[in-house]
N, C-alpha and C positions, 0 to 999 in steps of 0.2 A: 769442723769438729772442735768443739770446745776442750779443754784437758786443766782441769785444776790439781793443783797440788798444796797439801796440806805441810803443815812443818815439823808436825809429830814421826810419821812415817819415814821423812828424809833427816831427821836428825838419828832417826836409828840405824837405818842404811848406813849412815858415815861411822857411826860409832862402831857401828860391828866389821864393818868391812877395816876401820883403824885396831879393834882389838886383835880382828886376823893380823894383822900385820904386824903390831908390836904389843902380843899378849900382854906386858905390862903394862898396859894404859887403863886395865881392865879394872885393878881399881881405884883409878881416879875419874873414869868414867861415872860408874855405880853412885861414889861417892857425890859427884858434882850433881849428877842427878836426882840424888836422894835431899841434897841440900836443898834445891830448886822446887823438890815436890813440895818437902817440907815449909818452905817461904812461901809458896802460894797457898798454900792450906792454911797457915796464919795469919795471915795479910787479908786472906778474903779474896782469891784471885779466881772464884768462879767463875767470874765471867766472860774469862779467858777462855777462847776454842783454841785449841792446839790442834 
């Protein structure tokens, strides 16, 4: 039985499962993520699969 795993799906699992823990991380999460979208959207990082 093969089993892959993607790094979109387990980056969220940790994020949320660290927001339950210490609410505040909640927005430096958003943010760090928002920055990230942002630089691959400019950069031209389509052809990145997450």
């Amino acid at each position: 039985m093969n089993m892959t795993l993607s790094i979109g799906p387990l980056i969220s699992l940790i994020a949320g499962i660290l927001i339950l823990v210490v609410p505040r991380l909640l927005n430096y999460i958003v943010a760090i993520y928002l920055i990230i979208i942002g630089l691959i959207g400019l950069f031209g990082g389509g052809n990145f699969r997450f």
